[in-house]
MINU-728999 format. One line per field, with one value per residue (C-alpha): residue in one letter; x, y, z. Coordinates in nm, 3 decimals. Example, Ala and Ser with C-alpha at 12.3 -4.5 7.8 and 13.67 -1.06 7.14 Angstrom:
BEGIN
r = c(A:S)
xx = c(1.230:1.367)
yy = c(-0.450:-0.106)
zz = c(0.780:0.714)
end
This chain:
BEGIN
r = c(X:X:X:X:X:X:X:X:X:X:X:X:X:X:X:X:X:X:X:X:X:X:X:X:X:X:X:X:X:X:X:X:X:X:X:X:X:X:X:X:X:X:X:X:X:X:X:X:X:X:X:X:X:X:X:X:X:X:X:X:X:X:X:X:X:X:X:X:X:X:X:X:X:X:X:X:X:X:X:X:X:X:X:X:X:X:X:X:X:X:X:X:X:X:X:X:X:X:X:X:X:X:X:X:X:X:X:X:X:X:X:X:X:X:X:X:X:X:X:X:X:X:X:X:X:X:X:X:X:X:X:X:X:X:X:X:X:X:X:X:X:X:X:X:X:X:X:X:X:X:X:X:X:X:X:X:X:X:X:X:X:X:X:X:X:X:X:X:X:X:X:X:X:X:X:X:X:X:X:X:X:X:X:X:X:X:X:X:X:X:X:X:X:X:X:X:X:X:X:X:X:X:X:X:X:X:X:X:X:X:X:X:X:X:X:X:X:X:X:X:X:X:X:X:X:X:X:X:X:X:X:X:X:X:X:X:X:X:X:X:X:X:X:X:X:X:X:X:X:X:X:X:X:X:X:X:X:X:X:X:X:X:X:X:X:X:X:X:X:X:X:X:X:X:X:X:X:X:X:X:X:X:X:X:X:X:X:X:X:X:X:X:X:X:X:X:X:X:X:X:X:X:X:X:X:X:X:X:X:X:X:X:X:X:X:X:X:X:X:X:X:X:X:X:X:X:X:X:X:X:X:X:X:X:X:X:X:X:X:X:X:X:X:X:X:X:X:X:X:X:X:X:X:X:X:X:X:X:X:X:X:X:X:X:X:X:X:X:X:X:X:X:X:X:X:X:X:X:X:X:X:X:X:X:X:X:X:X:X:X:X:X:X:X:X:X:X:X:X:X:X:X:X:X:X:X:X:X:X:X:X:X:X:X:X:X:X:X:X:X:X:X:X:X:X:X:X:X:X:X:X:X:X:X:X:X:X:X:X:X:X:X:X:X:X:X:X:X:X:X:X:X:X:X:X:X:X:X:X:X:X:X:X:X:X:X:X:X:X:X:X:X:X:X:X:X:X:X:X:X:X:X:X:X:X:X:X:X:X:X:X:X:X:X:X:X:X:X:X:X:X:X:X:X:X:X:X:X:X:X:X:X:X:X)
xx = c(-3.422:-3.091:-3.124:-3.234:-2.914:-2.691:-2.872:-2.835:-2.453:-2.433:-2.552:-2.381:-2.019:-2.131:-2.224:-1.939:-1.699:-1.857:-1.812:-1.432:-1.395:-1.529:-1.367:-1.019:-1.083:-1.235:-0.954:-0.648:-0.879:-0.936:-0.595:-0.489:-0.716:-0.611:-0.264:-0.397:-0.413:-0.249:0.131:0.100:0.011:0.269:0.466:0.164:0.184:0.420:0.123:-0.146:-0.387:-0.320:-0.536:-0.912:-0.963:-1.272:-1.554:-1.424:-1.371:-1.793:-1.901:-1.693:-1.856:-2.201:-2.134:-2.014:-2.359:-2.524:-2.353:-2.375:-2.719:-2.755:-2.574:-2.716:-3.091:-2.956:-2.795:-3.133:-3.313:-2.991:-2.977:-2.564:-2.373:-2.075:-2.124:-1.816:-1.531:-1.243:-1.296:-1.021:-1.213:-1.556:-1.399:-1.267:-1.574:-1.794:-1.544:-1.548:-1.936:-1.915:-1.622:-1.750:-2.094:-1.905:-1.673:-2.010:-2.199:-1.946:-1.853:-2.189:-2.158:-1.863:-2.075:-2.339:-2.265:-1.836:-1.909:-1.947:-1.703:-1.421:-1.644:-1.351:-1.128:-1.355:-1.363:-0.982:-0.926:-1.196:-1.055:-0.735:-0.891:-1.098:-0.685:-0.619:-0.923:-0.861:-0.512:-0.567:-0.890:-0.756:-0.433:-0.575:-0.831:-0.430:-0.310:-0.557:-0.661:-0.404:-0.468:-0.808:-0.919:-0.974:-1.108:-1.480:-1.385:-1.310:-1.625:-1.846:-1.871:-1.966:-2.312:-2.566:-2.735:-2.438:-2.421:-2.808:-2.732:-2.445:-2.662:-2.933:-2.658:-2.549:-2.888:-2.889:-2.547:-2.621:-2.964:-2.799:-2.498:-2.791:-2.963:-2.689:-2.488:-2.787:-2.609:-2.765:-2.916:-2.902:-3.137:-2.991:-3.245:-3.210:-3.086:-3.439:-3.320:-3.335:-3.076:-2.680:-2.437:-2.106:-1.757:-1.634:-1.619:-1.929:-2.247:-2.449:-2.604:-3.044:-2.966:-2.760:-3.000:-3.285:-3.079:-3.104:-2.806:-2.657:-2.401:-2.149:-1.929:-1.516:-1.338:-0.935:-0.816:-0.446:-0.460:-0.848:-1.019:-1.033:-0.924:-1.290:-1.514:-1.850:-1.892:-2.220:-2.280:-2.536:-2.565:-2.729:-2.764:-2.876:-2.909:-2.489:-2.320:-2.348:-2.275:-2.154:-2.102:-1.884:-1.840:-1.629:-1.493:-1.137:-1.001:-0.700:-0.634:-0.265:-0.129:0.211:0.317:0.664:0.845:1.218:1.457:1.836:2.027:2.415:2.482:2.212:1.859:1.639:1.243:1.064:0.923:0.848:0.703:0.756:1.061:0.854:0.492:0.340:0.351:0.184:0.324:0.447:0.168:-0.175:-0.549:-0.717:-1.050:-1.077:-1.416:-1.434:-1.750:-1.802:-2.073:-1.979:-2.114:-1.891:-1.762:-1.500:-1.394:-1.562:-1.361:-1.044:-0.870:-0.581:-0.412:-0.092:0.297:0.313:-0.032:0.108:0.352:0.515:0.552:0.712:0.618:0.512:0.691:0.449:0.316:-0.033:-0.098:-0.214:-0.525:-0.569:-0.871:-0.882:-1.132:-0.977:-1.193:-1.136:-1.293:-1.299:-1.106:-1.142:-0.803:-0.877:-0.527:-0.576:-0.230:-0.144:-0.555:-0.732:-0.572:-0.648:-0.991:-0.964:-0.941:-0.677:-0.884:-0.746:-0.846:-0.817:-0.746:-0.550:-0.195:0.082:0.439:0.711:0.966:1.339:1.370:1.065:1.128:0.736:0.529:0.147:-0.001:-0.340:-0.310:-0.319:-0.350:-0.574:-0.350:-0.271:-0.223:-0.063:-0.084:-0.054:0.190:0.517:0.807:1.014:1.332:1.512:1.536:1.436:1.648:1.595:1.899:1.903:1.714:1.841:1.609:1.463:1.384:1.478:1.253:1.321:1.210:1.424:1.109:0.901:0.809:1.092:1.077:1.123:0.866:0.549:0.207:0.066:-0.212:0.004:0.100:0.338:0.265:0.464:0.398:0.687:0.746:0.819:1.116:1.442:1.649:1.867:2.205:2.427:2.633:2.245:2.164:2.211:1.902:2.002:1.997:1.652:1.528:1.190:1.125:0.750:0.742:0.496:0.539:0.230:0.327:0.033:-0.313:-0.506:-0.476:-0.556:-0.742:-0.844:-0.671:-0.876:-1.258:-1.340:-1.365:-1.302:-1.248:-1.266:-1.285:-1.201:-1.378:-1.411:-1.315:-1.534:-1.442:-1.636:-1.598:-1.802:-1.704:-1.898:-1.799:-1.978:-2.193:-2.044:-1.677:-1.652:-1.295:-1.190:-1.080:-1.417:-1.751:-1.995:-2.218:-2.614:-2.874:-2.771:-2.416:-2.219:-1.988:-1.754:-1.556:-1.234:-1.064:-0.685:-0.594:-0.226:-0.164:-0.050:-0.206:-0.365:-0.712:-1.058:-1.298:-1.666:-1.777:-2.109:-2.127:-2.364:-2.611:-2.677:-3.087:-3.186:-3.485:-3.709)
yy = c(-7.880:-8.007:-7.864:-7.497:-7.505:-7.615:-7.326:-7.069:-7.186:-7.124:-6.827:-6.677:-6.825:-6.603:-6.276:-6.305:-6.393:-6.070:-5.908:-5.988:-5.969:-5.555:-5.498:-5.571:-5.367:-5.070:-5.054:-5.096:-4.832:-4.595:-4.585:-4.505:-4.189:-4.094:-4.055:-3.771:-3.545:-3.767:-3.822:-4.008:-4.355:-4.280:-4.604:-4.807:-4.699:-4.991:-5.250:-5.057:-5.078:-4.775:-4.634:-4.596:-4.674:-4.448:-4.646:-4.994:-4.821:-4.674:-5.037:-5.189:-5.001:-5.034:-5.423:-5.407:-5.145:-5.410:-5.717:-5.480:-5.422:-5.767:-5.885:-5.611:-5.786:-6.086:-5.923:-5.857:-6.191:-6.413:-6.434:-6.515:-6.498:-6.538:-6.880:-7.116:-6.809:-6.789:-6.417:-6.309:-6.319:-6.200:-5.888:-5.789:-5.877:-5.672:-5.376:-5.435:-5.354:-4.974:-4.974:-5.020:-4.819:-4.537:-4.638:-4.701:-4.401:-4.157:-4.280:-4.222:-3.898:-3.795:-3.954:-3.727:-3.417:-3.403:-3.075:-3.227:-3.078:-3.346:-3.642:-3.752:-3.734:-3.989:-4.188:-4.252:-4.331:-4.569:-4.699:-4.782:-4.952:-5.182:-5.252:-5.313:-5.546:-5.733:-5.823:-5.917:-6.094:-6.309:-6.312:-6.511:-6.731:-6.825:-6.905:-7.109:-7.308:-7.279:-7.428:-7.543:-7.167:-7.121:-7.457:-7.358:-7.070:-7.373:-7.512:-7.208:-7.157:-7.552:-7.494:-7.324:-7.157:-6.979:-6.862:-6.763:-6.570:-6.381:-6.305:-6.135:-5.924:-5.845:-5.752:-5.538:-5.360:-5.254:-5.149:-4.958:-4.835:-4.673:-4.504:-4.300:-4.232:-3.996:-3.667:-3.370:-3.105:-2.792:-2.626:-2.420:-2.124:-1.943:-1.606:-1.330:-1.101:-0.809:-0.944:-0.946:-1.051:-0.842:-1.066:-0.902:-1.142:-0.950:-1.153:-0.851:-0.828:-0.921:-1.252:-1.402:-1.309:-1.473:-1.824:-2.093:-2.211:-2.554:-2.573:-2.858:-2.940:-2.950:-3.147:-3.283:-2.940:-2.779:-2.462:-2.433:-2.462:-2.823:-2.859:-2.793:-2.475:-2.504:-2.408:-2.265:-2.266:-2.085:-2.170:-1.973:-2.001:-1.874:-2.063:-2.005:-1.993:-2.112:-1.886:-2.010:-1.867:-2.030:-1.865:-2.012:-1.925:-1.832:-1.699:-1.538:-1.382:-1.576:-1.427:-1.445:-1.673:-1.846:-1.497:-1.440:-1.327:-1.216:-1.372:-1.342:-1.643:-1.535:-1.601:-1.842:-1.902:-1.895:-2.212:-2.479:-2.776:-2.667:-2.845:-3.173:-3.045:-2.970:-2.659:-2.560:-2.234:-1.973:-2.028:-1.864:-1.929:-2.164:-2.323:-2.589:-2.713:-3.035:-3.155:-3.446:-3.719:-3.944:-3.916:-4.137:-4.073:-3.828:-3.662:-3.894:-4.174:-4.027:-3.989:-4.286:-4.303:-4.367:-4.267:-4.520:-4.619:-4.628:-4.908:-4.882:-4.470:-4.265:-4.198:-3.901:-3.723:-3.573:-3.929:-3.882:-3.968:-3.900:-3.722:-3.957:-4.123:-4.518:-4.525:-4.328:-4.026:-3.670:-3.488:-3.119:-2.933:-2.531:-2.402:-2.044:-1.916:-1.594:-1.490:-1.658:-1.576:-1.362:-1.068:-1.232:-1.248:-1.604:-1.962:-2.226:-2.443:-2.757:-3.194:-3.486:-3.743:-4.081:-4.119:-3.935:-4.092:-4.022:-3.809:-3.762:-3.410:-3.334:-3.369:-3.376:-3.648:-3.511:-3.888:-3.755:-3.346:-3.147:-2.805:-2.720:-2.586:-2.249:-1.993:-1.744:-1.511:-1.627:-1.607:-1.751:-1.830:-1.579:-1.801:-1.980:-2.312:-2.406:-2.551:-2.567:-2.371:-2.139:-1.952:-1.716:-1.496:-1.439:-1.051:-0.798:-0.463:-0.148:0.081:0.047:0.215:-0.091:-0.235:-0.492:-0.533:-0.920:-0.827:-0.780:-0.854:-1.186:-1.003:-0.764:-0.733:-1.022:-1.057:-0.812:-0.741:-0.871:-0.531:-0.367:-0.623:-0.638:-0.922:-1.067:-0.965:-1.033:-0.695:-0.495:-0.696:-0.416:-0.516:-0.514:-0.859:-0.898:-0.806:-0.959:-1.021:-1.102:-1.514:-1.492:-1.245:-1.153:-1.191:-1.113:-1.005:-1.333:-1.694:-1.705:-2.045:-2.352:-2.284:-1.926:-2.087:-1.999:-1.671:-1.598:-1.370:-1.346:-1.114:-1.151:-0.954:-1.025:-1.364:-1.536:-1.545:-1.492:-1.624:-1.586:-1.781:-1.830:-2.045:-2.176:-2.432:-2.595:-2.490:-2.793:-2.879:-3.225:-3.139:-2.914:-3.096:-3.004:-2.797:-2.968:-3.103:-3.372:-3.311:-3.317:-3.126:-3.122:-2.812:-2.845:-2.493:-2.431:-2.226:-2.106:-2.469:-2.620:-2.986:-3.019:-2.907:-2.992:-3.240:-3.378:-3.751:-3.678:-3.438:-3.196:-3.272:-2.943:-2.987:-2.713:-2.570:-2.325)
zz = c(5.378:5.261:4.964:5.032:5.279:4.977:4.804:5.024:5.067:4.709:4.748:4.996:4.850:4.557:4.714:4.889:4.555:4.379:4.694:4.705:4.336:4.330:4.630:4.464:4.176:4.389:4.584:4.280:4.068:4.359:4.420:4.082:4.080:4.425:4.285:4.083:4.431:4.699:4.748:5.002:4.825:4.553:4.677:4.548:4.226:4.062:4.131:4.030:3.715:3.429:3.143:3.216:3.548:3.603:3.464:3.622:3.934:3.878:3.780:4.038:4.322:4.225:4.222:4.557:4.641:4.517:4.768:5.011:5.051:4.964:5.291:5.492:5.381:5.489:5.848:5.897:5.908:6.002:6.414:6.418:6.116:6.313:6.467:6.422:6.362:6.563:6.801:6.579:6.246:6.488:6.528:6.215:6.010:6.298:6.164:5.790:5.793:5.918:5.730:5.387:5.478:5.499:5.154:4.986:5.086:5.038:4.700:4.597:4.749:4.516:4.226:4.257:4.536:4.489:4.664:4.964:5.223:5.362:5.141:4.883:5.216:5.378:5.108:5.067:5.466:5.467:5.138:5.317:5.608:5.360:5.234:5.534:5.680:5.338:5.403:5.751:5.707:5.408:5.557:5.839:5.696:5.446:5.779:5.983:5.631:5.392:5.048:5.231:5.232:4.880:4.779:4.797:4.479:4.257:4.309:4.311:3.943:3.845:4.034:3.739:4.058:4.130:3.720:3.750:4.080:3.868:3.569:3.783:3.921:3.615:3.485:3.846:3.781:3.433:3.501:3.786:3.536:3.264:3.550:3.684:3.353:3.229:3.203:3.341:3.083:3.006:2.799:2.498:2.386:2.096:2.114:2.082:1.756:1.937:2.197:2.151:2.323:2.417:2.453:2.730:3.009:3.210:3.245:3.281:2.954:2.972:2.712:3.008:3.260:3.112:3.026:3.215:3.376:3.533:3.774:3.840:4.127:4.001:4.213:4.235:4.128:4.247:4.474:4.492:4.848:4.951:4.582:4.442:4.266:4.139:3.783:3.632:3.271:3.066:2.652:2.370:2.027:1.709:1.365:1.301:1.672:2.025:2.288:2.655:2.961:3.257:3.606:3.859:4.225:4.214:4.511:4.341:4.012:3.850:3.599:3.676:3.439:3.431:3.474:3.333:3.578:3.595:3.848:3.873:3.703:3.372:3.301:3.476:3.453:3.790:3.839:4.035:3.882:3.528:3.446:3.509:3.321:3.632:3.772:4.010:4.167:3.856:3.634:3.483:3.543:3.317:3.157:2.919:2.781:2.602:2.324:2.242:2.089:2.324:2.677:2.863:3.228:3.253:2.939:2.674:2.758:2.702:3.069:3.100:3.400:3.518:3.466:3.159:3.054:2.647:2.678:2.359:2.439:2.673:3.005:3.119:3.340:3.642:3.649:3.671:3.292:2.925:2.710:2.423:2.245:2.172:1.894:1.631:1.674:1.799:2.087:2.074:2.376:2.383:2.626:2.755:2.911:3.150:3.001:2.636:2.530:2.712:2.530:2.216:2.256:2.220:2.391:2.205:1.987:2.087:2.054:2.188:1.912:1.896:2.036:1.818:1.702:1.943:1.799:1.996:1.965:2.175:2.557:2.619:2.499:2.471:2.352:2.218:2.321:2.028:1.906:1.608:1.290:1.246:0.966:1.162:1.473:1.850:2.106:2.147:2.434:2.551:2.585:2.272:2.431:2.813:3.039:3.454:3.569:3.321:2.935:2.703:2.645:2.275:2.275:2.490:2.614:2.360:2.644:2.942:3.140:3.146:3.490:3.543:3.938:4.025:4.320:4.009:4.104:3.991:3.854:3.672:3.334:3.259:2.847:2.589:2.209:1.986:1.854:2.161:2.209:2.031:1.980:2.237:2.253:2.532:2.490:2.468:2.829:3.102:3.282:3.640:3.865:3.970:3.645:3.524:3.204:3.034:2.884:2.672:2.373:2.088:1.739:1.645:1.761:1.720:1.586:1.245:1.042:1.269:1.554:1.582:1.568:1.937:2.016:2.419:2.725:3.088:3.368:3.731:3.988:4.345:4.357:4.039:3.689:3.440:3.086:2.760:2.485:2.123:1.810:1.501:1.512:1.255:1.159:0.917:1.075:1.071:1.422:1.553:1.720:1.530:1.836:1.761:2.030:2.263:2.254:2.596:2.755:3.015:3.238:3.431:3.558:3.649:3.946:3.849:3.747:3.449:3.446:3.800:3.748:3.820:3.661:3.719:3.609:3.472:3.170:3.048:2.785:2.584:2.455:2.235:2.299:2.042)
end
């Protein structure tokens, strides 16, 4: 009998260690992502962890899934669990169980249903009241014990029960971890010979209506509804390209992007967030896609939180973090920009690859963001340098006709062609004050060499873009995933943001079918 009690005390001292242990890092992980959305925890942000918090803060909470059910198993057969505790500790630990039912469940309801109305909101509150029942609860026992209280955690890891009890939860955990990492599929056909497929942004044509199609829920993204939009995605193929289509609720075409205007004092870009890499406001719809061989959480591994997560580089300036890649590979990132694209008939092949050199004359550091190379072509800045107050303008409009009304449309036409600008010149500026001018300018119709491999364009109607993009399968770039079975993929879309956008945690697993 005595020794089944010492047992059990072991035991319980270690359910309730691993309990305390993924609690901790839940809470300093959660946070961290929370930041991404949420100002109002900002004043945490000095003591919390940075990098890649989103797999500890996965592993973490399917530790404490595991404790929990663990404890409720033993609610169930203990009569008093309570006996000997002051009223004081009776009361909070009666609270701490709905508390973290409702932290567990709804984190599991992100995990797999992030569509879930109000469910990420849940999760933070009850978050915070898990802070706070931790600081109290520990708080007290500190008081009433002192050095007394944490005496027992010495001992704990001396008894080789306690080490067997930890290895069968770790056997648990990762069984747990393999289980839900499977990403979901999505069956690739190849494209029937007598079917083609038009770029033109309308999913209309009898290839995509035969396709199967998946459809994630995008979560944590500025200016959508409750921050979210579900994105379905349909793939083809043939023996050469891959063919994808991505639809997406939108409630408003934005395509005002970063306007020009006169004021009395000069030239200014409308903006408000941009002077920071973050805005939010002035900006254009966006998709990005990124491929990769490897299927981890979250953009293959290579999301790294934080305002500083590179401590020998610069910090970034919106404070939310960095796109960068610790293993030395690349990860291929496809940028379609409503504005800077879409009339190219392109998206901006773009990768994720290690961290780059830090060089002084830039005043953005991009860590591991960078664009394919280029031959020629694109679009380029309509201001010679940027500064907050105030641009000069690169090119001015030959006809003095065009639409220059500071009151434009977002969904009007707020890109110009090079050649139908002239040079600045301060004595050829007689636009009036309120003047508008186009900032992005076409030197060309399209990117030309690497940079030019995806070939993209979108249409908005009635709420819901529509996208089509296609590519090689194997573009033999350095830079380019090669596009093969059992490759993953993951979707985040910008609503008139420049950095805020969604994201999903599992990918999609692209299985080619005959």
């Amino acid at each position: 009998m005595h020794v089944s009690r010492g047992i059990f005390r072991v035991c319980w001292a270690t359910i309730h260690t691993l309990s305390i242990l993924a609690v901790v890092a839940s809470l300093l992980t959660g946070f961290r992502i929370s930041l991404l959305t949420r100002d109002d925890a900002l004043f945490l942000s000095p003591v919390l962890p940075q990098g890649d918090v989103h797999s500890p803060h996965v592993l973490s909470g399917m530790v404490l899934t595991l404790c929990f059910l663990t404890y409720l198993a033993y609610k169930l057969r203990a009569k008093n669990t309570n006996v000997g505790r002051k009223k004081y500790h009776r009361i909070l630990i009666s609270l701490s169980l709905p508390l973290i039912t409702i932290s567990v469940i709804s984190g599991w309801g992100i995990y797999h249903f992030s569509d879930i109305p109000y469910v990420q909101l849940v999760h933070y509150y009850a978050a915070t009241a898990i802070l706070l029942f931790v600081l109290f609860h520990s708080g007290g026992y500190v008081v009433d014990l002192g050095k007394a209280s944490i005496s027992w955690l010495k001992a704990l890891f001396v008894r080789p029960f306690a080490l067997v009890i930890i290895g069968l939860f770790s056997v648990l955990v990762m069984g747990l971890w393999q289980w839900n990492l499977s990403p979901t599929p999505l069956s690739v056909s190849v494209l029937p010979d007598d079917d083609f497929i038009v770029l033109d942004g309308d999913a209309s044509d009898p290839a995509w209506t035969k396709a199967l199609s998946e459809t994630v829920s995008t979560f944590g993204g500025a200016n959508f509804i409750d921050g979210k939009t579900q994105v379905t995605v349909k793939a083809l193929r043939t023996d050469k390209e891959a063919f994808f289509l991505f639809q997406w609720e939108d409630p408003s075409k934005s395509l005002n992007h970063l306007p020009l205007v006169k004021t009395e004092q000069g030239w200014t870009v409308r903006q408000n967030g941009f002077y920071q890499f973050d805005e939010q406001t002035y900006y254009e719809d966006k998709f990005a896609v990124l491929l990769s061989d490897h299927c981890n959480l979250i953009a293959a591994g290579t999301v790294h939180l934080g305002r500083k997560p590179l401590t020998d580089k610069p910090a970034n300036w919106h404070g939310k973090g960095y796109h960068y890649t610790t293993d030395g590979e690349y990860r291929d990132m496809w940028h379609w920009k409503a504005v800077r694209t879409n009339g190219m008939k392109q998206a901006d092949d773009n990768y994720f690859g290690p961290p780059e050199k830090h060089s002084s004359a830039n005043r953005r550091y991009k860590a591991g963001y960078h664009t394919d190379s280029k031959e020629s072509g694109g679009y380029v800045m309509n201001w010679k340098w940027f500064q907050q107050d105030e641009v000069v303008p690169k090119r001015l409009p030959l006809q003095t006709g065009l639409n220059l009304d500071s009151s434009i449309a977002d969904d009007a036409g707020l890109v110009g062609s090079w050649f139908d600008f002239m040079p600045y010149r301060r004595s050829a500026d007689t636009l009036p004050i309120g003047a508008t001018l186009p900032s992005v300018l076409y030197r060309s119709n399209q990117f030309e060499g690497d940079r030019g491999d995806v070939s993209a364009v979108g249409q908005w109607r009635n709420g819901k873009w529509t996208l089509e993009m296609a590519r090689h399968l194997d573009t033999e770039s350095a830079f380019d995933q090669p596009i093969h079975d059992g490759i993953c993929l993951w979707v985040s879309a910008f609503d008139h943001s420049q950095t805020a956008h969604t994201r999903h945690i599992r990918p999609i697993k692209l299985v080619f079918g005959e």
